[in-house]
C-alpha positions in Angstrom: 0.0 0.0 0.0 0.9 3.2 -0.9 1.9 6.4 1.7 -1.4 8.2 -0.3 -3.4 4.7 0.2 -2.1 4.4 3.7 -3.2 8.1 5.0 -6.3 8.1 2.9 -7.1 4.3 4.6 -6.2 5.9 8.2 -7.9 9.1 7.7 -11.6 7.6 6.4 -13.9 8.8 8.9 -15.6 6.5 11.4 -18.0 8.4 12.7 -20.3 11.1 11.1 -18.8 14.0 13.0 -15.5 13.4 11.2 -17.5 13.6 7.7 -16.4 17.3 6.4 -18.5 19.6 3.7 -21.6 17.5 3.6 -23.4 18.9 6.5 -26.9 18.9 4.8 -27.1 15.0 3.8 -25.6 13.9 7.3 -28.6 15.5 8.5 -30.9 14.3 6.6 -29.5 11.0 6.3 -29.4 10.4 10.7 -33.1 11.7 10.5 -34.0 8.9 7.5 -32.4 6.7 9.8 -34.2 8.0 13.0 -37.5 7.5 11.2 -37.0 4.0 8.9 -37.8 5.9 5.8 -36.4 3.5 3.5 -34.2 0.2 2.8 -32.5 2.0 -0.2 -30.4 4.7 -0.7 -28.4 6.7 -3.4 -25.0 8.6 -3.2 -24.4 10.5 -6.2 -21.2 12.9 -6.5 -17.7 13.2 -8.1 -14.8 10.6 -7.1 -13.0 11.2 -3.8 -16.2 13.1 -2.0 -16.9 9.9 0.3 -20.2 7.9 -1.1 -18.7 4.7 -0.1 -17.7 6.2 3.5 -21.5 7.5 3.7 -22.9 4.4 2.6 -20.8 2.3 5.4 -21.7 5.4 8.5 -25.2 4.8 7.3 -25.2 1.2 8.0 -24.1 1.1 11.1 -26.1 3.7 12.4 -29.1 2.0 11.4 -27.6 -1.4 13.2 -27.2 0.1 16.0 -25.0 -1.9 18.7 -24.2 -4.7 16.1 -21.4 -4.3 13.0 -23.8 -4.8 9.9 -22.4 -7.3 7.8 -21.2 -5.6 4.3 -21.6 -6.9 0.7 -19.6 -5.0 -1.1 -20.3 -5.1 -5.2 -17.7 -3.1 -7.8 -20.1 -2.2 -10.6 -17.0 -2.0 -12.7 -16.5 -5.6 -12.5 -19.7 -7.2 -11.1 -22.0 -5.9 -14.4 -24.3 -8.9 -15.1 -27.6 -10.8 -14.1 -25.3 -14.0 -12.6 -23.6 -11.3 -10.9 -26.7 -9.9 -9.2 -28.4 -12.8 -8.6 -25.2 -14.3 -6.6 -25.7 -11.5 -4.4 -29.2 -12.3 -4.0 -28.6 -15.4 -2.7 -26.7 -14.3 -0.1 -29.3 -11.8 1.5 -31.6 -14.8 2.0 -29.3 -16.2 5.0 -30.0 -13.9 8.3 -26.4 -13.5 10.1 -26.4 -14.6 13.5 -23.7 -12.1 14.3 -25.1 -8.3 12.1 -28.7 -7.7 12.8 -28.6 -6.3 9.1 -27.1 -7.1 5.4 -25.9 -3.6 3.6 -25.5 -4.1 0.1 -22.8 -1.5 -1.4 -22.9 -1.0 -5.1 -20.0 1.4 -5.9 -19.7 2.6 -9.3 -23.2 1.4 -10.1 -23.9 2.8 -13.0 -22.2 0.6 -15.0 -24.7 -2.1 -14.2 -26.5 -3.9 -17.6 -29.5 -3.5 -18.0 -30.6 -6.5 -17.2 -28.8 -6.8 -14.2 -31.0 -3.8 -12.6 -34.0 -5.8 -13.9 -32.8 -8.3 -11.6 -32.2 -5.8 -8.7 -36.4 -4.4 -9.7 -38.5 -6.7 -7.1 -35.3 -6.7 -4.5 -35.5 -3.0 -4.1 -39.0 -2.9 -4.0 -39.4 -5.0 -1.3 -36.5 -5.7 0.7 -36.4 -8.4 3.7 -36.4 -6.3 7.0 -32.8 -7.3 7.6 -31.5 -5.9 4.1 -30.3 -2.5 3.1 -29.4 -1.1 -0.2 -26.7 1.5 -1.1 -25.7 2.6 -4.5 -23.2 5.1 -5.1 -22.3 6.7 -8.5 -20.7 9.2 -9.9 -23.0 9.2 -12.8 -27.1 8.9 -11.4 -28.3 9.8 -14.9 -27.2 6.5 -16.1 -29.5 4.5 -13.0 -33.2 3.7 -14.0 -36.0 5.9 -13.0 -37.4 2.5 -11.3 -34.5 1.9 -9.2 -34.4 5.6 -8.2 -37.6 6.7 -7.0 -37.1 3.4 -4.9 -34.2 5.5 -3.1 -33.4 8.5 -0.8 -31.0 10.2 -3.1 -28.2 12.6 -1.6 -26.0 14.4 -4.2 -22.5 15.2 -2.4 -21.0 18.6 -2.8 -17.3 19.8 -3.4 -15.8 21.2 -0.3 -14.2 24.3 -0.5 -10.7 24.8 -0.6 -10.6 26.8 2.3 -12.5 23.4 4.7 -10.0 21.7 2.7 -7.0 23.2 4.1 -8.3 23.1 7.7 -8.9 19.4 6.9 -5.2 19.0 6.1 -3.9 21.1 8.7 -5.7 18.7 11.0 -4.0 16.0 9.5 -1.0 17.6 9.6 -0.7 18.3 13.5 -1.5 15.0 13.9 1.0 13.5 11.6 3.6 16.0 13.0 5.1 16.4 9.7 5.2 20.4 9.9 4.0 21.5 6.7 3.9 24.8 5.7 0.5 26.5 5.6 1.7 27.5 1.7 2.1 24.0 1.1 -1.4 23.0 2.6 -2.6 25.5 0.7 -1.6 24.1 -2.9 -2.8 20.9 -1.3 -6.3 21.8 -0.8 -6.7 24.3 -4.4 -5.4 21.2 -6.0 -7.6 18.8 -4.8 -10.8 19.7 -6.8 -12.9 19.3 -3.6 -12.2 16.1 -3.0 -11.1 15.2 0.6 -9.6 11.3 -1.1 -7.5 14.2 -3.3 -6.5 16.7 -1.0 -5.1 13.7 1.6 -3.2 12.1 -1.6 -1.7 15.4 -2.8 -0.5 15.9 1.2 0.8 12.8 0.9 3.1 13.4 -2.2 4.2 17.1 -1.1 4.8 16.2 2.9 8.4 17.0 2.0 8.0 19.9 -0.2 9.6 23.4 1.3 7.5 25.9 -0.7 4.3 26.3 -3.0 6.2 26.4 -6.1 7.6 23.1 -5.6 4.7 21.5 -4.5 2.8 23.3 -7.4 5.3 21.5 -9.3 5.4 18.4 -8.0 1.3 18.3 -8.4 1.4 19.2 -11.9 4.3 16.4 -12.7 1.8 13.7 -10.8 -0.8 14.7 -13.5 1.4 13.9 -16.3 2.0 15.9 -19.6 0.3 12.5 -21.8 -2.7 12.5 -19.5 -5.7 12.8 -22.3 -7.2 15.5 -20.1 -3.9 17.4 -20.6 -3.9 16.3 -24.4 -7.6 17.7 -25.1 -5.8 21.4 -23.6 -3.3 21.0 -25.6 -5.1 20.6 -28.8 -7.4 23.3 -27.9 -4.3 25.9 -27.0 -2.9 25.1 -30.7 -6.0 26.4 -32.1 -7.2 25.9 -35.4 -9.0 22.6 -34.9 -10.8 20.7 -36.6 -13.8 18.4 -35.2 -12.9 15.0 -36.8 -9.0 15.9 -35.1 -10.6 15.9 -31.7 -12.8 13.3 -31.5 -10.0 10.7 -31.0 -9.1 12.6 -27.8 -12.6 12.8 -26.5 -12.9 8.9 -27.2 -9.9 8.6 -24.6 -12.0 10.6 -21.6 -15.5 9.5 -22.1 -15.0 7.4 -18.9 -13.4 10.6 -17.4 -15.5 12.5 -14.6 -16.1 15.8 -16.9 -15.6 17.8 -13.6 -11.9 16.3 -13.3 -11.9 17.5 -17.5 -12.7 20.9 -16.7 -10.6 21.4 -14.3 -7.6 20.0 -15.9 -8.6 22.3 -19.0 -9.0 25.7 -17.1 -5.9 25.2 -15.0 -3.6 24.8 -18.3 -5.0 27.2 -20.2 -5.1 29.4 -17.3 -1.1 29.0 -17.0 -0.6 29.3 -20.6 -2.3 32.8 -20.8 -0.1 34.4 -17.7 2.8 32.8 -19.8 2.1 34.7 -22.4 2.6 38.6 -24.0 0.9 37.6 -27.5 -2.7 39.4 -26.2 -4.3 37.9 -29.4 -3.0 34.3 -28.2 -4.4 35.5 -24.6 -8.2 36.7 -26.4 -8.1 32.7 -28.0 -7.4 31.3 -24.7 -10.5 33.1 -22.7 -12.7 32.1 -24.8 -11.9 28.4 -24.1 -12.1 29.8 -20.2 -15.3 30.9 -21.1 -16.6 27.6 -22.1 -14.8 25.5 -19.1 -16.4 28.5 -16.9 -19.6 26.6 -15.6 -19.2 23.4 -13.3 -19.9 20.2 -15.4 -22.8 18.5 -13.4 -22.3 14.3 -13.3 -26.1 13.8 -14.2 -25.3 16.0 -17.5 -22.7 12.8 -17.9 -20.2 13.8 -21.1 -22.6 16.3 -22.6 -21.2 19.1 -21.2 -17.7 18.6 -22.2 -18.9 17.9 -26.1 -20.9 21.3 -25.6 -18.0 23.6 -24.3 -15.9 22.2 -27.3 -18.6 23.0 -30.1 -18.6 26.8 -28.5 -14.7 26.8 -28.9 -15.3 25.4 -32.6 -18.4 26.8 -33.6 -19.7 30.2 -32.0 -17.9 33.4 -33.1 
């Protein structure tokens, strides 16, 4: 395991009080609980903002005194009817030991069709002992019949600045002494993920100043990476539609949040790199089209719209 994995593994919260920049569905979620509002739930929400974390807090609040016992499902991997039904088999057996049976499906949305069919009269009617979680970072992809079977809670980005009080935290704990400029790249890096921020903490623990943790960041991302190769091609200017769509092909499994921000953050660095203020004009308007969060129920549309305004708008 690596130093990232280690401190992301030892800093996972374990209670909800430890759960930072969702104070809203922590809320609702102990109320939901308090009052046995439903066997299913839904975590939607970019990568690294804790649906899996949620998803296991909200188990064992609703077991109580007990551990609940966990099935854990990768959508990624787990995508078809034998798959599902192999996991129906093992609800029917009560545990002696959990008073419940959580069922966490994590990257859901890349379930077949037919294996949701599967997962129709489960949902609808679970044994008292079973409880359903589904987490995705794409809910537009989940059928209307499995949702409106669920309590869904949409995770927000945390802010840089509950970020950086995260990692200072961390950091007195850890008694590594890193400079508050340090943190602080830390935490604007992370794209409001908490999983980010403690991996980029990780990998500048030894870093002196901001520039060299800027730089190490920015090495981490790689100059091939295809978000990286997208800004490229749109810096060089004078494209051509059929010349892009091979590098769009590369990130359509890409969360178009993690696109954008990749996309504004080079361009941003090419235009303070640069006296040519007809160069800078070009690279605004490709600001201007990364301007707006990309939403992960809008799934890749988004991206394919702020490249035909690049393209196509005067």
């Amino acid at each position: 395991m690596s130093d990232e994995e280690q401190l992301i593994t030892k800093y996972r919260p374990t209670s909800f009080k430890e759960v930072i920049g969702q104070p809203l569905t922590v809320r609702s979620l102990q109320g939901a609980v308090e009052q046995n509002l439903s066997h299913c739930f839904l975590f939607s929400g970019e990568g690294g903002l804790g649906k899996t974390t949620l998803a296991g807090l909200t188990a064992a609040l609703i077991a109580d005194d007990t551990p609940p016992e966990f099935i854990l499902v990768d959508g990624a991997d787990a995508t078809g009817v034998d798959d599902m039904r192999d996991v129906k088999k093992q609800l029917s057996f009560v545990s002696f030991k959990s008073r419940i049976k959580a069922v966490i499906v994590d990257e859901c949305h890349r379930l077949s069709a037919n294996a949701w069919d599967t997962l129709l009269r489960a949902t609808e009617n679970p044994p008292a002992h079973v409880y359903w979680f589904f987490c995705t970072t794409n809910p537009g992809k989940i059928p209307k019949t499995i949702r409106t079977r669920c309590l869904m809670y949409e995770l927000q980005l945390v802010s840089s600045n509950e970020l950086f009080d995260f990692l200072c935290g961390i950091d007195d704990k850890e008694e590594l002494g890193v400079s508050d400029d340090v943190i602080h790249v830390c935490a604007k890096a992370a794209g409001g993920s908490p999983r980010q921020a403690l991996a980029n903490y990780a990998k500048c623990s030894t870093c002196k100043t901001r520039k060299e943790a800027a730089a190490l960041l920015q090495s981490v991302v790689g100059a091939d990476a295809p978000a990286i190769k997208l800004a490229q091609a749109l810096v060089q200017g004078s494209l051509r539609w059929e010349a892009l769509q091979p590098v769009l092909d590369t990130l359509k499994e890409t969360n178009p949040e993690e696109i954008r921000q990749v996309v504004r953050a080079y361009v941003t660095k090419v235009i303070l790199n640069t006296k040519n203020e007809s160069k800078a004009q070009g690279m605004f308007k490709i600001l201007d089209a990364f301007s707006e969060p990309f939403q992960p129920q809008d799934q890749f549309t988004p991206v394919v719209t702020a490249i035909c305004k690049i393209l196509f708008w005067e």
